[in-house]
N, C-alpha and C positions, 0 to 999 in steps of 0.2 A: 470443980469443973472437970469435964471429961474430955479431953483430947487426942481420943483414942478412937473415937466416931463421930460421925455428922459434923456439922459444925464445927462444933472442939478439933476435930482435925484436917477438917480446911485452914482453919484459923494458925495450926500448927505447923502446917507443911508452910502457910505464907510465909512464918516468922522464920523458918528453917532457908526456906528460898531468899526471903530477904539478906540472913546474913551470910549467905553462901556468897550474894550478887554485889554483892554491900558497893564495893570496888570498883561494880561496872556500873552504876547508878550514878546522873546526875542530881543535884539534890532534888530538882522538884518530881524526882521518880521516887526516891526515894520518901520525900515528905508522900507522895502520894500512895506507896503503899502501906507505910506508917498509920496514916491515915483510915485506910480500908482496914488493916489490921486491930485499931484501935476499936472501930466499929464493931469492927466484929467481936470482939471482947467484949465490949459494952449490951451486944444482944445477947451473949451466952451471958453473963452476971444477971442482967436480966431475967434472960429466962425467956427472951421473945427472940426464938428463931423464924420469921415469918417478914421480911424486911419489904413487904410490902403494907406495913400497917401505916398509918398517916404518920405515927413517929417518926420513921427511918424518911419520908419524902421528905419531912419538914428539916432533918440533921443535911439531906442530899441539897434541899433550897440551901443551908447557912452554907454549907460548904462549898457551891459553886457560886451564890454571892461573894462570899470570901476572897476565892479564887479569879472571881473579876474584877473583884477590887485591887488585890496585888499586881494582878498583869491588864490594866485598862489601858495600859501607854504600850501593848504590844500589838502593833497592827496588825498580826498574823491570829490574834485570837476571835475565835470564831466556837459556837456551839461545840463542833467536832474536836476540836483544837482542844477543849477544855474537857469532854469526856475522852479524849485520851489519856491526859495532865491527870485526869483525878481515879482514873479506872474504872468511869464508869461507863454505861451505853450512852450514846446521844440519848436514845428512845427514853432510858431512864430520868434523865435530867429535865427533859421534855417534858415529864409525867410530872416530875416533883416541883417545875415549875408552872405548868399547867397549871395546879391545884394554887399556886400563889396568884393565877390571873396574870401570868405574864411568858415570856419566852427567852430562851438563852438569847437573842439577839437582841430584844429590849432591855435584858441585865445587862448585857456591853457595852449598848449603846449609850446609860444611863451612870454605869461610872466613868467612859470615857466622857463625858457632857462634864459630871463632879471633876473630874483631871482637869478638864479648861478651862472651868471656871476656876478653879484653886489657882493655876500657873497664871491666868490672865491676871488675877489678883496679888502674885508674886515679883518683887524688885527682878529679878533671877531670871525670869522670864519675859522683859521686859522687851528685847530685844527679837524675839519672834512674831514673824509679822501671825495674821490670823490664818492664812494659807498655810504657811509654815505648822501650827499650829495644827490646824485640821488633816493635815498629809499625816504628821507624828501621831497622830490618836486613832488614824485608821478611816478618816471622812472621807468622802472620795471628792470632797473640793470645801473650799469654802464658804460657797452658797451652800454646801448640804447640812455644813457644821451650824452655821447661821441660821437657818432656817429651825433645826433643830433643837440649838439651843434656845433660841426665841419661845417658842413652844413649850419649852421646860422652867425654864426661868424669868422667863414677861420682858426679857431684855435680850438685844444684840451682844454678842462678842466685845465687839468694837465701844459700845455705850458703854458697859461693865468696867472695861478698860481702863475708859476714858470716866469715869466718874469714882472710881478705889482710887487714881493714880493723882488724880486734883484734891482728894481730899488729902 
Protein backbone atom coordinates (compact mmCIF):
# COMPACT_ATOMS: atom_id res chain seq x y z
CA UNK A 1 0.00 0.00 0.00
CA UNK A 2 1.32 3.42 -0.98
CA UNK A 3 1.02 6.26 1.59
CA UNK A 4 3.08 8.56 -0.07
CA UNK A 5 0.09 9.71 -2.56
CA UNK A 6 -3.54 9.94 -3.15
CA UNK A 7 -5.33 8.21 -0.97
CA UNK A 8 -2.47 6.46 0.94
CA UNK A 9 -1.64 9.75 2.19
CA UNK A 10 -4.85 11.20 3.21
CA UNK A 11 -5.31 8.07 5.00
CA UNK A 12 -1.69 8.83 6.57
CA UNK A 13 -1.91 12.36 7.50
CA UNK A 14 -5.55 11.18 9.34
CA UNK A 15 -3.82 8.65 11.40
CA UNK A 16 -0.78 11.23 12.01
CA UNK A 17 -3.41 13.90 13.03
CA UNK A 18 -5.40 11.44 15.00
CA UNK A 19 -2.65 10.73 17.31
CA UNK A 20 -1.21 14.13 17.41
CA UNK A 21 -5.08 15.20 18.87
CA UNK A 22 -5.53 11.81 20.49
CA UNK A 23 -5.87 14.08 23.94
CA UNK A 24 -8.12 16.64 22.81
CA UNK A 25 -10.74 14.10 21.49
CA UNK A 26 -13.78 13.14 23.12
CA UNK A 27 -14.42 9.59 22.47
CA UNK A 28 -17.20 9.71 20.01
CA UNK A 29 -14.60 12.09 18.02
CA UNK A 30 -12.32 9.90 18.18
CA UNK A 31 -14.58 6.55 17.46
CA UNK A 32 -15.55 8.79 14.60
CA UNK A 33 -12.34 9.36 13.02
CA UNK A 34 -11.22 5.89 13.72
CA UNK A 35 -13.90 5.01 11.89
CA UNK A 36 -13.19 7.20 8.62
CA UNK A 37 -9.67 6.04 8.89
CA UNK A 38 -10.62 2.56 9.00
CA UNK A 39 -12.73 3.14 5.80
CA UNK A 40 -10.39 4.36 4.19
CA UNK A 41 -8.01 1.57 4.69
CA UNK A 42 -10.59 -0.74 3.67
CA UNK A 43 -10.88 1.17 0.14
CA UNK A 44 -7.12 1.34 -0.42
CA UNK A 45 -6.83 -2.83 0.31
CA UNK A 46 -9.41 -2.87 -1.85
CA UNK A 47 -8.25 -1.25 -4.54
CA UNK A 48 -11.53 1.06 -4.80
CA UNK A 49 -10.63 4.55 -4.47
CA UNK A 50 -14.03 6.02 -5.88
CA UNK A 51 -16.30 6.09 -2.48
CA UNK A 52 -19.13 6.86 -4.36
CA UNK A 53 -19.67 3.27 -5.70
CA UNK A 54 -23.01 1.68 -3.90
CA UNK A 55 -20.46 -0.19 -1.60
CA UNK A 56 -19.20 2.84 0.39
CA UNK A 57 -23.34 4.27 0.48
CA UNK A 58 -24.33 0.95 1.83
CA UNK A 59 -20.95 0.81 4.72
CA UNK A 60 -22.44 5.12 5.19
CA UNK A 61 -26.39 3.54 5.78
CA UNK A 62 -24.88 0.68 8.51
CA UNK A 63 -22.90 3.19 10.03
CA UNK A 64 -25.33 6.01 10.58
CA UNK A 65 -27.95 3.21 11.43
CA UNK A 66 -25.41 2.28 13.97
CA UNK A 67 -24.89 5.50 15.24
CA UNK A 68 -28.84 6.14 15.73
CA UNK A 69 -29.02 3.27 17.41
CA UNK A 70 -26.35 4.25 20.17
CA UNK A 71 -27.57 7.86 20.54
CA UNK A 72 -31.68 7.34 19.97
CA UNK A 73 -32.30 8.53 23.71
CA UNK A 74 -30.33 11.88 22.73
CA UNK A 75 -32.86 14.46 22.07
CA UNK A 76 -30.40 16.77 20.51
CA UNK A 77 -29.83 14.16 17.55
CA UNK A 78 -30.82 15.31 14.41
CA UNK A 79 -29.43 14.48 10.75
CA UNK A 80 -26.83 17.38 11.11
CA UNK A 81 -25.97 16.36 14.66
CA UNK A 82 -25.08 12.93 13.28
CA UNK A 83 -22.92 14.01 10.11
CA UNK A 84 -20.95 15.97 12.25
CA UNK A 85 -20.51 12.79 15.14
CA UNK A 86 -19.54 10.63 12.04
CA UNK A 87 -17.47 13.22 9.59
CA UNK A 88 -19.43 13.01 7.22
CA UNK A 89 -21.66 15.71 5.02
CA UNK A 90 -25.38 15.85 5.84
CA UNK A 91 -25.80 15.75 1.77
CA UNK A 92 -23.85 12.46 2.02
CA UNK A 93 -25.84 10.64 4.56
CA UNK A 94 -28.80 11.99 2.74
CA UNK A 95 -27.61 10.19 -0.42
CA UNK A 96 -26.64 6.88 1.26
CA UNK A 97 -29.96 6.92 2.90
CA UNK A 98 -31.79 8.07 -0.05
CA UNK A 99 -30.77 4.81 -1.98
CA UNK A 100 -32.30 2.73 1.36
CA UNK A 101 -35.80 4.50 0.74
CA UNK A 102 -35.60 6.45 3.77
CA UNK A 103 -34.08 9.82 5.60
CA UNK A 104 -31.77 10.56 8.46
CA UNK A 105 -34.96 11.76 10.37
CA UNK A 106 -37.05 8.53 9.77
CA UNK A 107 -33.71 6.61 11.01
CA UNK A 108 -34.21 8.70 14.48
CA UNK A 109 -37.43 8.63 14.52
CA UNK A 110 -37.59 4.71 14.16
CA UNK A 111 -34.98 3.77 16.93
CA UNK A 112 -36.26 6.37 19.28
CA UNK A 113 -39.90 4.49 18.68
CA UNK A 114 -37.47 0.82 19.32
CA UNK A 115 -36.04 2.89 22.82
CA UNK A 116 -40.02 3.16 24.02
CA UNK A 117 -40.98 0.36 23.20
CA UNK A 118 -38.06 -1.60 24.87
CA UNK A 119 -38.33 0.99 28.24
CA UNK A 120 -42.21 0.64 28.12
CA UNK A 121 -41.58 -3.09 28.39
CA UNK A 122 -38.93 -2.68 31.12
CA UNK A 123 -39.47 -3.07 35.30
CA UNK A 124 -36.74 0.08 35.38
CA UNK A 125 -38.86 2.10 33.63
CA UNK A 126 -41.82 1.70 35.01
CA UNK A 127 -42.21 4.79 36.70
CA UNK A 128 -42.11 7.22 33.78
CA UNK A 129 -45.22 8.42 32.83
CA UNK A 130 -45.62 8.41 28.62
CA UNK A 131 -45.03 12.20 28.53
CA UNK A 132 -42.09 11.83 30.45
CA UNK A 133 -41.27 9.38 28.06
CA UNK A 134 -41.81 11.16 24.89
CA UNK A 135 -39.81 14.58 26.17
CA UNK A 136 -36.47 11.99 26.94
CA UNK A 137 -36.65 10.55 23.37
CA UNK A 138 -36.84 13.79 21.55
CA UNK A 139 -41.16 13.78 20.85
CA UNK A 140 -42.30 17.09 20.98
CA UNK A 141 -45.46 15.74 23.24
CA UNK A 142 -47.06 12.90 23.86
CA UNK A 143 -49.79 12.89 21.44
CA UNK A 144 -46.77 12.89 18.62
CA UNK A 145 -44.96 9.88 20.49
CA UNK A 146 -48.58 8.22 20.45
CA UNK A 147 -49.64 8.69 17.34
CA UNK A 148 -46.37 7.54 16.04
CA UNK A 149 -45.88 4.83 17.69
CA UNK A 150 -49.35 3.66 16.85
CA UNK A 151 -48.43 3.76 13.24
CA UNK A 152 -45.28 1.62 13.81
CA UNK A 153 -46.43 -0.95 15.95
CA UNK A 154 -50.68 -1.37 15.79
CA UNK A 155 -50.58 -0.28 19.29
CA UNK A 156 -50.57 2.73 21.85
CA UNK A 157 -47.83 3.37 24.25
CA UNK A 158 -50.17 3.09 27.09
CA UNK A 159 -51.85 -0.53 25.74
CA UNK A 160 -48.10 -2.00 25.31
CA UNK A 161 -47.65 -0.93 28.76
CA UNK A 162 -50.39 -2.01 30.13
CA UNK A 163 -50.71 -5.63 28.52
CA UNK A 164 -46.21 -6.62 28.98
CA UNK A 165 -46.93 -5.40 32.60
CA UNK A 166 -50.35 -7.74 33.35
CA UNK A 167 -48.79 -10.44 31.89
Amino acid sequence: MDLSTGLGRVLYGMVVGLHDERAHLDAAQFNAVTDRAVELLCMLAAGDDRPDVPGHLAEVEAVVRRYARDHAADPGLTGTSMARALGWSLRQIQLALQRAGTTPREVIREERLRVVRDRLQRAEYAHMTISELACAMGFSSASALSTAFRQRFGTSPRELRRRHHQA
